[in-house]
C-alpha positions as CSV (number, residue, x, y, z in Angstrom):
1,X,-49.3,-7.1,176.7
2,X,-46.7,-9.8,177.8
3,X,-43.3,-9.3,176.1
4,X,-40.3,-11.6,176.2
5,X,-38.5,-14.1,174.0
6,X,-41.1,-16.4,174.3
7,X,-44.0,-14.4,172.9
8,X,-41.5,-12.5,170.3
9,X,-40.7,-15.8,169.0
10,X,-44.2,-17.3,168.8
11,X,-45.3,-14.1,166.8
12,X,-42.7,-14.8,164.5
13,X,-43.8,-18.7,163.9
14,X,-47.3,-17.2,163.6
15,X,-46.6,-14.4,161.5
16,X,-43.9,-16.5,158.9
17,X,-46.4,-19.4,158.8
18,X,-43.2,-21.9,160.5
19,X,-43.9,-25.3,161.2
20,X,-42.7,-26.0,164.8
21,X,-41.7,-29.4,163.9
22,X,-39.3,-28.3,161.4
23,X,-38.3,-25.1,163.1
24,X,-36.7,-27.1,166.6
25,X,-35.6,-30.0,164.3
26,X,-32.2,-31.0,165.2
27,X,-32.3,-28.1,167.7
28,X,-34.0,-29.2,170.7
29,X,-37.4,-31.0,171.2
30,X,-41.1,-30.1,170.6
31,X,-41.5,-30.2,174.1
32,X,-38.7,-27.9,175.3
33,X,-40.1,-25.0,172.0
34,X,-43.3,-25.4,173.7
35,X,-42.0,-24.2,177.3
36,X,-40.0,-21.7,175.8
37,X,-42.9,-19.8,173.9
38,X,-45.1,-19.9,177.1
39,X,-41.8,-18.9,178.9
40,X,-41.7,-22.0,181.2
41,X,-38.4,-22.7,180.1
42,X,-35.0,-20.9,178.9
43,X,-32.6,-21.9,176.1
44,X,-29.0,-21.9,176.2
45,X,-28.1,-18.9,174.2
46,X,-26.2,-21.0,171.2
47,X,-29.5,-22.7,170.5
48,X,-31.5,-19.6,171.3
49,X,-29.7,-18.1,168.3
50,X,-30.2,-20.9,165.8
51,X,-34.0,-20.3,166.7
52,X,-34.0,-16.9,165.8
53,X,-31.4,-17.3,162.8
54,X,-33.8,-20.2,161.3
55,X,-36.8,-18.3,160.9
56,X,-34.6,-15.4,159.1
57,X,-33.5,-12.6,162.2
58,X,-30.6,-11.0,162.4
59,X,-29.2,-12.4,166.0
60,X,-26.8,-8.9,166.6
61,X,-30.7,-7.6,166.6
62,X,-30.6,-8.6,169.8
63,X,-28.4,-7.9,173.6
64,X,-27.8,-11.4,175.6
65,X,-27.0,-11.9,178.7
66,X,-25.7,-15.0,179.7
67,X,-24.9,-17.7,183.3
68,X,-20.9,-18.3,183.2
69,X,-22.0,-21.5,181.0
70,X,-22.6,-20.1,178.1
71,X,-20.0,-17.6,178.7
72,X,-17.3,-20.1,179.3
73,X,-18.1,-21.5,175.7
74,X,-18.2,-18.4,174.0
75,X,-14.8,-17.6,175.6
76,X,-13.5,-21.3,174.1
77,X,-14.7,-20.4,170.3
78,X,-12.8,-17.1,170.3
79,X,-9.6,-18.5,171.8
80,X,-10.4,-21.8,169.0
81,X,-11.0,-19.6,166.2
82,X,-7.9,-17.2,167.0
83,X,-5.3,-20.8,167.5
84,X,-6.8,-21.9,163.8
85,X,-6.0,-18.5,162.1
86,X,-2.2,-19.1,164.4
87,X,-2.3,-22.3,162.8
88,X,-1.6,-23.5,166.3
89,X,-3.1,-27.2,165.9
90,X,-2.2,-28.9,168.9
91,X,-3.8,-26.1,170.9
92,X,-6.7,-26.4,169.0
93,X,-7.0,-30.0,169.9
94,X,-6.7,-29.0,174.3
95,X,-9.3,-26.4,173.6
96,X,-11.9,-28.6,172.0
97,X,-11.1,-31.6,174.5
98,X,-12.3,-28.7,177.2
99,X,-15.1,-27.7,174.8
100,X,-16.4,-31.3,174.1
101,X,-16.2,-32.1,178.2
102,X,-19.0,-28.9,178.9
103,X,-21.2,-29.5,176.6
104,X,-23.6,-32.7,177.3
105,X,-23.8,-33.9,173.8
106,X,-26.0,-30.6,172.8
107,X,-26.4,-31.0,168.5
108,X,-25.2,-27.3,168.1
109,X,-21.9,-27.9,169.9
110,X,-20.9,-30.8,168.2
111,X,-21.6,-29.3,164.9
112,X,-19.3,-26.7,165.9
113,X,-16.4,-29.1,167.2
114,X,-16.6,-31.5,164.3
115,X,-16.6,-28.4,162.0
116,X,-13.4,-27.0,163.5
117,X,-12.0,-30.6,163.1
118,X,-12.9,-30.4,159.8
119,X,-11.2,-26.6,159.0
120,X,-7.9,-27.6,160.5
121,X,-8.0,-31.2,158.2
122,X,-8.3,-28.6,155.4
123,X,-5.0,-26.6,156.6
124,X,-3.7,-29.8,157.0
125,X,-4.1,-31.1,153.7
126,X,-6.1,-33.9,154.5
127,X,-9.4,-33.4,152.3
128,X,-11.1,-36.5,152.7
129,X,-10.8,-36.2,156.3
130,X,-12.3,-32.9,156.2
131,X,-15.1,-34.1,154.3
132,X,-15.9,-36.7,156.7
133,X,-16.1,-34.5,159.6
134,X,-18.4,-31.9,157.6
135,X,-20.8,-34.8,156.6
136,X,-20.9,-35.6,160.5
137,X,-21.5,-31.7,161.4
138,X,-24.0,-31.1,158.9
139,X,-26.1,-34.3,160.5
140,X,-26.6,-32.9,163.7
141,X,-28.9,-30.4,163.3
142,X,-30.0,-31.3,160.0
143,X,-30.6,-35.9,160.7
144,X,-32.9,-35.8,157.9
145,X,-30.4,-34.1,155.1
146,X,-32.2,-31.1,153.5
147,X,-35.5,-31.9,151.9
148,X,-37.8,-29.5,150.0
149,X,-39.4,-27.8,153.4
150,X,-36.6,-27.6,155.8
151,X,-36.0,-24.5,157.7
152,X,-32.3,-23.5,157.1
153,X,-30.5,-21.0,159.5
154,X,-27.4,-19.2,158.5
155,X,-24.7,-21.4,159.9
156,X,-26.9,-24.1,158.5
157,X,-26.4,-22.5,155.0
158,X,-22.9,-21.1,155.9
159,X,-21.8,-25.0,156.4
160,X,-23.6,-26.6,153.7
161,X,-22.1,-24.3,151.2
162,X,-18.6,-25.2,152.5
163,X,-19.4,-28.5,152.3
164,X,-20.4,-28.6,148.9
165,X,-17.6,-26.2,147.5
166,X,-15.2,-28.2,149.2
167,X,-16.5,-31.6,147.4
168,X,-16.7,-30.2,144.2
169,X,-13.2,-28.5,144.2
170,X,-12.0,-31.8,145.5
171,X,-13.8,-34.4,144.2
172,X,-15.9,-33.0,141.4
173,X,-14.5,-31.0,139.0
174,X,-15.7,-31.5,136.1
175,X,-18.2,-29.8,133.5
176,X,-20.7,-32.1,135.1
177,X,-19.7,-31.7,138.5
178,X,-19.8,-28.1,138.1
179,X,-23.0,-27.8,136.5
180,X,-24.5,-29.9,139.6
181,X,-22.4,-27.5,141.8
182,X,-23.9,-24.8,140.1
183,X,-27.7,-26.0,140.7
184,X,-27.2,-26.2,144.3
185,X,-25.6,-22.6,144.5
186,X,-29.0,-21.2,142.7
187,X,-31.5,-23.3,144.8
188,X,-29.4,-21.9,148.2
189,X,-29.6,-18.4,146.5
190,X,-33.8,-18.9,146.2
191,X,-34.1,-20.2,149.7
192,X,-32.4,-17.3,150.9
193,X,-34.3,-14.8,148.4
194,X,-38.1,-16.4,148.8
195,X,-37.5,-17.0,152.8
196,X,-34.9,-14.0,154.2
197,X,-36.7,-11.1,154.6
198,X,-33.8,-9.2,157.3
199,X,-32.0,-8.1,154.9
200,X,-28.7,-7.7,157.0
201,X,-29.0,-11.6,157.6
202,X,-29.4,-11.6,153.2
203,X,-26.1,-9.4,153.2
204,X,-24.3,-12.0,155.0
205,X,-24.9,-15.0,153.0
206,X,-25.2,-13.8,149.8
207,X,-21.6,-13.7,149.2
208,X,-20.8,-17.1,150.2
209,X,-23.8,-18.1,147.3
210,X,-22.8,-15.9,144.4
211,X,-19.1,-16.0,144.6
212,X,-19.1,-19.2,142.7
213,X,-22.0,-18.7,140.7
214,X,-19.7,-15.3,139.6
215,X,-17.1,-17.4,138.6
216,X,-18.5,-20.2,137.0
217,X,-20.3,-17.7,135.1
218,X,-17.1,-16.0,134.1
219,X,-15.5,-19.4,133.0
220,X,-18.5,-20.2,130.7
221,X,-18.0,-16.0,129.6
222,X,-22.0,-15.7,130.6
223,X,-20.4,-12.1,131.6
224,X,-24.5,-10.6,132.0
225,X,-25.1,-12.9,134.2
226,X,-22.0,-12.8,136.2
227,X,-22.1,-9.0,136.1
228,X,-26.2,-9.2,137.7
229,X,-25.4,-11.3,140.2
230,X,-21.7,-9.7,141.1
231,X,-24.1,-6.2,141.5
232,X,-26.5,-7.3,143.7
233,X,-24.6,-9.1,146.2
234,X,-22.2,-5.8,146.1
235,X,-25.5,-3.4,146.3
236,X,-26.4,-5.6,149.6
237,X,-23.4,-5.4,151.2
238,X,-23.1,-1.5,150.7
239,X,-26.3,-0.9,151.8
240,X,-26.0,-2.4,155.2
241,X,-22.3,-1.5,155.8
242,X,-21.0,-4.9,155.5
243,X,-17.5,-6.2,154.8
244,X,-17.6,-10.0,154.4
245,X,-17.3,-10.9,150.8
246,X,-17.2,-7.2,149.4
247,X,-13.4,-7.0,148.3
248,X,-13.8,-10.3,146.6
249,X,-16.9,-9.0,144.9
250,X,-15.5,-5.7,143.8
251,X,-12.3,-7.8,142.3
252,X,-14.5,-9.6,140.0
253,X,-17.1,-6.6,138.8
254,X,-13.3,-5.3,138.1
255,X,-12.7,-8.6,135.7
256,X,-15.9,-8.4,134.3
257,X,-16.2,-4.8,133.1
258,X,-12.6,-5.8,131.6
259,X,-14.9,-8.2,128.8
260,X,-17.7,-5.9,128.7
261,X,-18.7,-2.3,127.3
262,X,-19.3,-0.2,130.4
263,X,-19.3,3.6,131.3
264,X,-15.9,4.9,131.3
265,X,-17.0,6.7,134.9
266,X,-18.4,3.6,136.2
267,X,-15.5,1.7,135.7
268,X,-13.4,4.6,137.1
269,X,-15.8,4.6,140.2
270,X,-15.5,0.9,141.2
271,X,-12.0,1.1,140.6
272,X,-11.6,3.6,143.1
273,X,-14.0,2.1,145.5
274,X,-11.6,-1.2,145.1
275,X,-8.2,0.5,145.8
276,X,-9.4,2.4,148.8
277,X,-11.1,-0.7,150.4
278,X,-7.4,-2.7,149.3
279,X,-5.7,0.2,151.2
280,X,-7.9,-0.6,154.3
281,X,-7.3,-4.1,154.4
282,X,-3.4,-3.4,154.4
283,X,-3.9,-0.5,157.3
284,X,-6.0,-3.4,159.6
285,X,-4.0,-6.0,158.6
286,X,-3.6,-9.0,156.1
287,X,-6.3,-9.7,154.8
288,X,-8.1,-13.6,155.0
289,X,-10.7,-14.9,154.1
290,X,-13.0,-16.8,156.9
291,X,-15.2,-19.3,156.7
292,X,-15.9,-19.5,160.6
293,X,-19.1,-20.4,161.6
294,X,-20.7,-18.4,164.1
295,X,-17.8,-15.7,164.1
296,X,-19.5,-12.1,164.2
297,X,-20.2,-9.5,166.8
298,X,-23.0,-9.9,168.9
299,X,-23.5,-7.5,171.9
300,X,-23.1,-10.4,174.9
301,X,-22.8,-9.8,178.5
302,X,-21.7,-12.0,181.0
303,X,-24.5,-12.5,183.5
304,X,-22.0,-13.0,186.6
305,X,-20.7,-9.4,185.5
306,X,-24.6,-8.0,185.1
307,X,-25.1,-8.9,188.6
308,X,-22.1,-6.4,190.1
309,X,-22.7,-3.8,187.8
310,X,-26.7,-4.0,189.1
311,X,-25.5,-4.3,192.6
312,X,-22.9,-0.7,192.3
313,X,-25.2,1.0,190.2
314,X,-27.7,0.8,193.4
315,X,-25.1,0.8,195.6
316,X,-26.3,-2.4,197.5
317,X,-24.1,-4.5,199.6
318,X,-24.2,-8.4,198.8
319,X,-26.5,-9.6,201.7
320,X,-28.8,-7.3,200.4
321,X,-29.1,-8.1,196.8
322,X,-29.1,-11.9,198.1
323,X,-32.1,-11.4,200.3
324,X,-34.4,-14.6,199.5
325,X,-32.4,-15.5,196.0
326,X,-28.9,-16.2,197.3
327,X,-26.8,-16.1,200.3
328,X,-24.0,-13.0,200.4
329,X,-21.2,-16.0,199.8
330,X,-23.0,-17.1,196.5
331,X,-23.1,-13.4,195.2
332,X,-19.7,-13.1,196.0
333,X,-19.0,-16.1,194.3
334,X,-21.0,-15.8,190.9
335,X,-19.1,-11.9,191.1
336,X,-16.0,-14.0,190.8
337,X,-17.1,-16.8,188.6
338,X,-16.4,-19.2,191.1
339,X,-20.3,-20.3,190.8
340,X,-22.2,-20.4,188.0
341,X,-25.9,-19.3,187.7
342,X,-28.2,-20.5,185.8
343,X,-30.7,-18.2,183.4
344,X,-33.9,-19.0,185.9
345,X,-31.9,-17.3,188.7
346,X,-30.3,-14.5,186.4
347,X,-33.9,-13.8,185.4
348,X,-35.1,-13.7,189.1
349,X,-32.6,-11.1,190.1
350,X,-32.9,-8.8,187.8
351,X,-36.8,-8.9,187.6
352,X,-36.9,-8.2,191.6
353,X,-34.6,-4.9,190.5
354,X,-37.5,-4.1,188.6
355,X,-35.5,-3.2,186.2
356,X,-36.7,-2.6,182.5
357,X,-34.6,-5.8,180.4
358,X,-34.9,-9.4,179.8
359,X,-32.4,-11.7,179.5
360,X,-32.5,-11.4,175.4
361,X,-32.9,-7.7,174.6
362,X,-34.0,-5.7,171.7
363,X,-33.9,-2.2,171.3
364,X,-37.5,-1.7,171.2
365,X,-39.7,-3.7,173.3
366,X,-42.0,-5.3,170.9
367,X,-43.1,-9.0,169.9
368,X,-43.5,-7.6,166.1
369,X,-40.4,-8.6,164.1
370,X,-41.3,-6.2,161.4
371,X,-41.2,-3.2,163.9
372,X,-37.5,-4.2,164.4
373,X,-36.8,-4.4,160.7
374,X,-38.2,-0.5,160.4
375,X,-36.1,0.3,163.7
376,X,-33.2,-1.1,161.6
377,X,-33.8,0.6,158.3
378,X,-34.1,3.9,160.5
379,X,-30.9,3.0,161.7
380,X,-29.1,3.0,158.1
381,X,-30.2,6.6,157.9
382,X,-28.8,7.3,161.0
383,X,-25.7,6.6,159.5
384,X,-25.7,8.3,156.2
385,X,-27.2,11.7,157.9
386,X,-30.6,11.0,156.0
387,X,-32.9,12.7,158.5
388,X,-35.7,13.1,156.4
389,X,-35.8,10.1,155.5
390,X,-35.6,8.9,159.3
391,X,-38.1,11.0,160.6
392,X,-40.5,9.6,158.2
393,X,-39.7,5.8,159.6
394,X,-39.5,6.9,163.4
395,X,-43.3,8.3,162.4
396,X,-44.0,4.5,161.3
397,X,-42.3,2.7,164.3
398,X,-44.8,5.0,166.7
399,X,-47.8,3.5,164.8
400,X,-46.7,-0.1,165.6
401,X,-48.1,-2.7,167.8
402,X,-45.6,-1.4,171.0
403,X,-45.8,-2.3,174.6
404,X,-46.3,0.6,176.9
405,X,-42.3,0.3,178.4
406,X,-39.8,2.4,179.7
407,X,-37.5,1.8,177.3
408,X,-40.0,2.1,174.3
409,X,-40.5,5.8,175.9
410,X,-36.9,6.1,176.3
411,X,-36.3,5.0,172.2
412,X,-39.2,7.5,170.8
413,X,-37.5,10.4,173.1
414,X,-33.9,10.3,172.3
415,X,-34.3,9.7,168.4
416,X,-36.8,12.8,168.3
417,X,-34.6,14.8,170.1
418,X,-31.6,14.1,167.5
419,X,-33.7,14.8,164.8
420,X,-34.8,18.0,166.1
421,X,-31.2,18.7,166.8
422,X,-29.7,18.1,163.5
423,X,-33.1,19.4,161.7
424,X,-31.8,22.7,163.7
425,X,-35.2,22.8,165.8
426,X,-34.0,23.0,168.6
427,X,-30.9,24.2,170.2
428,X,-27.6,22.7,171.7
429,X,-28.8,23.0,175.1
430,X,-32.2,21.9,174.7
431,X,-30.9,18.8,173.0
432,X,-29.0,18.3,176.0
433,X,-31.7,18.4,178.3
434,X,-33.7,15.8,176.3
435,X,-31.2,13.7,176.3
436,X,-31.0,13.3,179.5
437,X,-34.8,13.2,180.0
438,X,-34.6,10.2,178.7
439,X,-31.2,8.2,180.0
440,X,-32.8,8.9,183.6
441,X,-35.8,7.1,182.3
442,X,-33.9,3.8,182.9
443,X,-30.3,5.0,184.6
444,X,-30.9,6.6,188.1
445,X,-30.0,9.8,188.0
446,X,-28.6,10.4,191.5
447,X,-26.0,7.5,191.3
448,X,-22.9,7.6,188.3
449,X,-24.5,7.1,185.0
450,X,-21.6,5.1,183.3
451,X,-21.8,2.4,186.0
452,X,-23.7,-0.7,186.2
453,X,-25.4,-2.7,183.2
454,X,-25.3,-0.5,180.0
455,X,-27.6,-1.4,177.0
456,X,-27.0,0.0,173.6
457,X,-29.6,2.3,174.0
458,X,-28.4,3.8,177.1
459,X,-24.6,4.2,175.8
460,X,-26.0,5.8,172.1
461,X,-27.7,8.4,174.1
462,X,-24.6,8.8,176.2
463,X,-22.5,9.5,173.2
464,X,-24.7,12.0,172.5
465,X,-24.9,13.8,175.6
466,X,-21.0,13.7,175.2
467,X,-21.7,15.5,171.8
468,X,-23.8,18.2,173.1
469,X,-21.4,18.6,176.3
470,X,-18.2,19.1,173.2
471,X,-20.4,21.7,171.4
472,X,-21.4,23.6,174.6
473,X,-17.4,23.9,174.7
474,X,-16.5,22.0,177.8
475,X,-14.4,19.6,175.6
476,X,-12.9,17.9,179.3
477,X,-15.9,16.9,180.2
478,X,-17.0,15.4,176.9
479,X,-13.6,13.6,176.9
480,X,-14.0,12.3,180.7
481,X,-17.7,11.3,179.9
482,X,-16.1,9.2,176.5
483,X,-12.9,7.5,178.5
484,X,-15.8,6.5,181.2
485,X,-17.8,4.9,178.6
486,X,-14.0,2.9,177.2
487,X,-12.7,2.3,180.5
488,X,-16.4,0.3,181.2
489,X,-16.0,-2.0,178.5
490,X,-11.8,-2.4,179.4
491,X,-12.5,-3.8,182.6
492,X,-15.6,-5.5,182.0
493,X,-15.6,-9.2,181.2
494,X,-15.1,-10.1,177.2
495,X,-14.0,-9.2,174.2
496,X,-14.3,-5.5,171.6
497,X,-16.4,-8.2,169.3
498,X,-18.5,-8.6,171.4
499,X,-19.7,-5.1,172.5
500,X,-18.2,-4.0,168.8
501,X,-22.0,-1.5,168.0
502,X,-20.9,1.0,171.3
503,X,-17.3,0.2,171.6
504,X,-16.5,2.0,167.9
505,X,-19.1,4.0,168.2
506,X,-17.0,5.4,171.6
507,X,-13.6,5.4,169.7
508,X,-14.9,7.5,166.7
509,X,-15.3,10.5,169.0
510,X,-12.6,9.9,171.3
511,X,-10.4,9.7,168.4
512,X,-11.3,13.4,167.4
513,X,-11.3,14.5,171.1
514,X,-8.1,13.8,171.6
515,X,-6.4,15.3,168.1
516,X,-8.3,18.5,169.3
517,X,-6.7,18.4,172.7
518,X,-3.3,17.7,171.2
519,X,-2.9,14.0,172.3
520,X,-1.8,12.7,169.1
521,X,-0.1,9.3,170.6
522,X,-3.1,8.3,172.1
523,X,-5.4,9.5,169.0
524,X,-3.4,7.4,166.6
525,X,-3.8,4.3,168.8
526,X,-7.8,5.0,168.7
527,X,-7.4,4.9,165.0
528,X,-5.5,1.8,164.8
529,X,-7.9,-0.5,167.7
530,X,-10.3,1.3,165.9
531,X,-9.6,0.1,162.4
532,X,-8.6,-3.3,163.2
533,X,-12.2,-3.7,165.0
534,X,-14.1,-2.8,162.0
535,X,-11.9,-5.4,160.1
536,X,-12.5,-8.0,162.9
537,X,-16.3,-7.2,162.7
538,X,-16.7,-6.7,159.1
539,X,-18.6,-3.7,159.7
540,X,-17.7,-0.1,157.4
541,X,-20.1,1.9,160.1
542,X,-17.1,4.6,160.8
543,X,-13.8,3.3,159.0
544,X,-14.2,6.5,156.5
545,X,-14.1,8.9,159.4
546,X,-11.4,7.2,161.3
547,X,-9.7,7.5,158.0
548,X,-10.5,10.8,157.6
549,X,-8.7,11.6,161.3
550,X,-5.6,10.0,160.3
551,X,-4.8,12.2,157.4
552,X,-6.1,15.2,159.1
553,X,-3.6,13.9,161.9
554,X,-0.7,13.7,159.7
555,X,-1.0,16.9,157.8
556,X,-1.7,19.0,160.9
557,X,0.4,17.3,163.4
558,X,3.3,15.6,161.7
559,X,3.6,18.2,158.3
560,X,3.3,15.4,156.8
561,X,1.0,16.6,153.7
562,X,2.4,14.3,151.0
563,X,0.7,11.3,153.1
564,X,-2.1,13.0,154.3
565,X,-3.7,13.4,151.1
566,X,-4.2,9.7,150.2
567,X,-6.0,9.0,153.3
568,X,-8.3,12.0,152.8
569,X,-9.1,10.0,149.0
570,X,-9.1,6.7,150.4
571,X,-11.8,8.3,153.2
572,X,-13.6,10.3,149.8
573,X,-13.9,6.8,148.4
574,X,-15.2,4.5,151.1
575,X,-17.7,7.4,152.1
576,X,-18.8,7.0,148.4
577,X,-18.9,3.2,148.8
578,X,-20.9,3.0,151.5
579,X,-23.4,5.5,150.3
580,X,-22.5,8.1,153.3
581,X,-22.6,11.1,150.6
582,X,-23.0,13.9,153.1
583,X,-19.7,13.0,154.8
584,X,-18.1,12.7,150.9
585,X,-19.3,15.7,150.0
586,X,-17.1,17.1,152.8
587,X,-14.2,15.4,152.1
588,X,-14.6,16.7,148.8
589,X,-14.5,20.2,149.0
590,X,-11.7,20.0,152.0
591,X,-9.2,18.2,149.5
592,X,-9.7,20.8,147.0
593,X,-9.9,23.9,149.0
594,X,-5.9,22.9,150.4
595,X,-4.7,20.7,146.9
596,X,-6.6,22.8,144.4
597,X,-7.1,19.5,143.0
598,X,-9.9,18.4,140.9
599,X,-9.3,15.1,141.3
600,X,-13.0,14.4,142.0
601,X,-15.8,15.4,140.3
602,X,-17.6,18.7,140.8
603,X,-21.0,17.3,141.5
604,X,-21.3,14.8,143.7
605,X,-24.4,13.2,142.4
606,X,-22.3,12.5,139.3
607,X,-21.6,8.8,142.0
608,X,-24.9,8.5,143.5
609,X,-26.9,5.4,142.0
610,X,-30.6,6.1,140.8
């Protein structure tokens, strides 16, 4: 079976029943779809993303590699989006002159440039300015305005709800302007219901829908409604550990409850789900709100970087990785992004490597989108210890349509070796072994395994072979293994964001490595790049155990018990939040066994939601 983008894609359009026409409207032609499904062709990744987003797939599903292009532009949003938080508008204005001059009039970049125009006319104070710009952004991937079978992707939605918030809050409001306002909030709510199945993609639009809705509902004391609508979107965010919106959501089940009759524990429970969030916010920073298009973490590699990395891992000079591709002065070049090289050539290299990855990468190899959604949902009870529960799901994924690959074997080995570790089936050593059964499916083992081209997979099984080396008792070598994995992505090209899945997934052990071996400086400034990650990337995957560290850190360390404690509740509570009941339930017991405190309740079902 053939696997790549190209077939994953066209299995989705056949599967989801997409008209091509109104899939690559506004996008890119007929024409150019048509090569990439038979693979003739590569998209930039920016419009590779919209494809995927538009037919409802979470785009951090996926690992890109990209040519120093593509790179170059991601590189511009970040340093755009962080001068716009700065408020530094003259800056902006440079950056987007260089942004605008790289482009070649691509519809997805000037969406993006006219929308930035339009978010520092806002900070401005200039509203019908903004406006203008918006109505300009919105028209380049969407000509035709939005008719009853468009295909919507998420920035799509993300700036059409911006648009129309800002016009009725500007323009429109009035009972009648608000009712209107109200009516396009529910029909964005059913698109997204009827045509979203990824529920991680649902999670992060949601908010953006309901919070209005919420209020409006409030304001008109429909306080049923408000309090359905406030649940679910809460319920979706808690469920797939996701930040964006939550506080703001939380705030107003707060209000509501204040004009209804609810259970006095309920109300207690949300309230302290609130304050410990609150306290986060203030420990990662202030906290604002974003309405950035485009702005979350997505694991992206710089292709020029790929290429050295492939090159040490096999210890190959740069004549001989050129051989018949490129000459040894054009490696050197692309190594120093002096030259750029394009995604046909990127391909070529590292398909005459023979090695196991394509230029977008998902976890499994597979052209089912459904057998990444169970991948996914396997991944949640990673998370909250629910091996069960996993096990089951892992049984599923090994029934689906999967191409005989490498890193397919790789997958099915490691996660059956972890559940048989923390199912206590097989021992610490044997887990080991396993582990590294399968790393050497795809990592050769006679050369250093942290260097070269990591993918997720390979660094999740290294974390665990870390694990296994810490409970085996040579702690040195678990800590030299974890600062390996660090230093990789510190002197690699790009930003935390974008590697954010195995860069905090790196810090939440080296965090408790180095409390254990006394390093408490360096521990604490784990715990604070680790904490202002999670806020950058709106993700809760770890934040209660990095809290958890800092108060065990200051009452063991610093004697300093009195504020110790509240970070052991705030930890209690976010563990609680985000459904991680296992890791609460430890928390628990530990605060009362040293406070004699029953300041939570005995049974810790008493928070668990049917």
């Amino acid at each position: 079976m053939k696997r790549g983008i190209g077939n994953f894609l066209w299995n989705c359009i056949e599967e989801k029943k997409i008209k091509k026409k109104e899939l690559c409207k506004g996008l890119c032609s007929q024409s150019e779809l048509s090569k990439i499904l038979v693979e003739s062709k590569i998209l930039s990744y920016f419009v590779m993303q919209r494809l995927l987003e538009r037919m409802g797939i979470s785009t951090e599903s996926f690992e890109y590699i990209v040519p120093e292009k593509d790179y170059e532009l991601c590189d511009l949003r970040y340093e755009i989006e962080h001068n716009l938080q700065e408020k530094q508008f003259e800056n902006i204005k440079d950056l987007l002159e260089q942004y605008d001059s790289k482009i070649y009039n691509n519809t997805v970049h000037k969406q993006y440039i006219y929308y930035i125009k339009a978010l520092v006319e806002i900070q401005i104070g200039d509203m019908e300015q903004a406006l203008g710009f918006l109505e300009k952004s919105i028209a380049y991937t969407m000509p035709n305005g939005v008719y009853h079978d468009v295909i919507l992707g998420l920035e799509e939605i993300k700036l059409l709800l911006f648009y129309q918030k800002l016009k009725y809050e500007y323009k429109t409001k009035t009972k009648r302007g608000q009712k209107k306002y109200y009516h396009f909030l529910e029909i964005m709510k059913k698109y997204v219901d009827d045509t979203i199945e990824d529920e991680e993609v649902k999670a992060s639009i949601y908010p953006r829908i309901t919070n209005d809705m919420i209020e409006i509902c409030m304001e008109n004391r429909h306080y049923k409604k408000a309090e359905e609508l406030c649940k679910k979107t809460i319920t979706l965010l808690r469920e797939n550990f996701m930040l964006d919106g939550l506080l703001e959501h939380m705030k107003l089940l707060r209000i509501i409850y204040q004009n209804r009759k609810v259970d006095e524990k309920e109300t207690y429970q949300i309230e302290r789900m609130y304050q410990a969030l609150c306290l986060f916010y203030k420990e990662a920073g202030d906290y604002k709100e974003e309405y950035l298009i485009g702005k979350s973490m997505k694991q992206i590699s710089l292709g020029a970087d790929v290429i050295k990395q492939i090159r040490n891992t096999y210890q190959l000079s740069q004549q001989k990785l050129a051989n018949d591709i490129y000459t040894r002065e054009s490696i050197s070049r692309i190594e120093n992004r002096k030259k750029n090289i394009s995604y046909k050539k990127l391909r070529e290299i590292i398909q005459t490597f023979g090695i196991d990855m394509d230029i977008y990468n998902t976890v499994l190899k597979t052209i089912n989108f459904r057998t990444l959604q169970l991948e996914k949902e396997m991944t949640l009870h990673f998370k909250r210890r629910e091996w069960k529960s996993a096990r089951e799901l892992l049984e599923k994924i090994k029934k689906e349509l999967l191409e005989d690959s490498i890193v397919n074997e790789q997958f099915f080995q490691y996660n059956t070796a972890i559940l048989q570790y923390e199912m206590k089936e097989i021992n610490t050593n044997e887990y080991k072994e396993r582990l590294e059964q399968a790393l050497y499916l795809t990592k050769p083992k006679q050369f250093d395994i942290v260097n070269g081209y990591l993918t997720r997979q390979e660094v999740y099984i290294m974390n665990c072979i870390s694990i296994s080396i810490y409970e085996m008792g040579n702690k040195e070598k678990a800590l030299q293994l974890w600062s390996q994995l660090l230093e990789h992505y510190d002197t690699s090209v790009g930003y935390d964001l974008f590697n954010y899945h195995n860069i905090i997934l790196i810090l939440s052990n080296l965090v408790k490595i180095m409390e254990e071996s006394g390093k408490i400086e360096e521990a604490e400034l784990i715990y604070e790049r680790a904490i202002k990650l999670s806020k950058k990337a709106r993700r809760a995957d770890r934040i209660g155990r990095f809290l958890y560290m800092k108060g065990w850190i200051l009452e063991h360390y610093k004697n300093q018990k009195e504020k110790a404690y509240p970070y052991y509740e705030q930890a209690f509570w976010i563990f609680i939040l985000f459904k991680q009941y296992r890791y609460s339930e430890t928390v628990r017991k530990y605060y009362k066994d040293i406070t004699g405190s029953g300041l939570f309740l005995e049974r810790i079902q008493d928070y668990q939601e049917e």
